[in-house]
Every structure is written in C-alpha cells, then in structure tokens.
C-alpha positions as a printed NumPy array, in Angstrom:
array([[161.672, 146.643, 143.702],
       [158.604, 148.624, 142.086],
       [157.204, 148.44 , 139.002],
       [154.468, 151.006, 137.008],
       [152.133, 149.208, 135.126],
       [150.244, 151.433, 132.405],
       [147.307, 149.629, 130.626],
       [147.244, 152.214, 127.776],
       [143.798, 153.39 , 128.481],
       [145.068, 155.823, 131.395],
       [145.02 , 153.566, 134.479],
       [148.549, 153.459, 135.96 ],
       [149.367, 151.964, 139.182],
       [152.915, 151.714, 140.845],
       [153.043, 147.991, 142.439],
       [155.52 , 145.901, 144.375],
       [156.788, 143.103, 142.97 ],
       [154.437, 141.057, 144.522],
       [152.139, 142.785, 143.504],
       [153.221, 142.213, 139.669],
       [153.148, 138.897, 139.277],
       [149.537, 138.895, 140.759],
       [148.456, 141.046, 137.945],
       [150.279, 138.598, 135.57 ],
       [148.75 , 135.558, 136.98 ],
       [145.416, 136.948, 136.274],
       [146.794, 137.445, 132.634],
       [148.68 , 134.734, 132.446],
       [148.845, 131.245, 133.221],
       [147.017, 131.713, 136.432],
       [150.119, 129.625, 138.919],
       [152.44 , 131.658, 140.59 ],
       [155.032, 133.178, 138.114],
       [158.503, 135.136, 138.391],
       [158.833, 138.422, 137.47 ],
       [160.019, 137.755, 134.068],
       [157.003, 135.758, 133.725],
       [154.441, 138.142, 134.669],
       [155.723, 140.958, 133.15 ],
       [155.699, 139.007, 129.761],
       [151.831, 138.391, 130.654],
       [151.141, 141.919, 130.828],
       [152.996, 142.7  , 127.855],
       [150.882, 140.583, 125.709],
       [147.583, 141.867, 126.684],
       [149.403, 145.327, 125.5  ],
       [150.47 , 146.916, 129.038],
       [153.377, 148.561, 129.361],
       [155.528, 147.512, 132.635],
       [158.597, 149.773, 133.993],
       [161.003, 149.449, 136.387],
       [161.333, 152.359, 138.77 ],
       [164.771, 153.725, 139.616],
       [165.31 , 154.148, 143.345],
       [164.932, 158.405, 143.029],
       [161.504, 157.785, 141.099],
       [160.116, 155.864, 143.662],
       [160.902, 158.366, 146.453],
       [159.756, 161.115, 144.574],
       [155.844, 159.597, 144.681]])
C-alpha cells in the first residue's frame, strides 16, 4: 500500500507503508507503531496522510 504525506508547507512525498510509520515514530511515540498509529501521529503535528488508489500510484 502507498500513502502521500503532505506537511502543508509544500513538501509531499509518496511513501510505502513502511515507510509511514517511520515518519510517525519520529512524531510519535518513538516504538514501532501500526499504520493507524502513525498516521494519527502525523495528523496531530497537522500533516495530511492519503491513501493512494491502485491507478494513482501507477500513474507517478
């Protein structure tokens, strides 16, 4: 699965999901986290996290 994680200051990356709950451990509570978990991290430092649909990630 891939995410997009926008930090509202116009940085967005596309990242695994692996790569998602690294960015919310280093928001968060800084153990390893599920998805639910991390993307609830970002959310409360105000990031915006999407889930890509299958034809958005193969139109990068």
């Amino acid at each position: 699965m891939r995410y997009l994680i926008d930090t509202a200051d116009g940085f967005r990356e596309r990242v695994n999901e692996q790569e998602l709950k690294k960015w919310g451990e280093s928001f968060g509570i800084g153990f390893e986290m599920t998805t639910t978990e991390a993307i609830e991290a970002l959310e409360n430092v105000g990031y915006k996290v999407e889930k890509l649909e299958e034809k958005e990630i193969l139109g990068e």
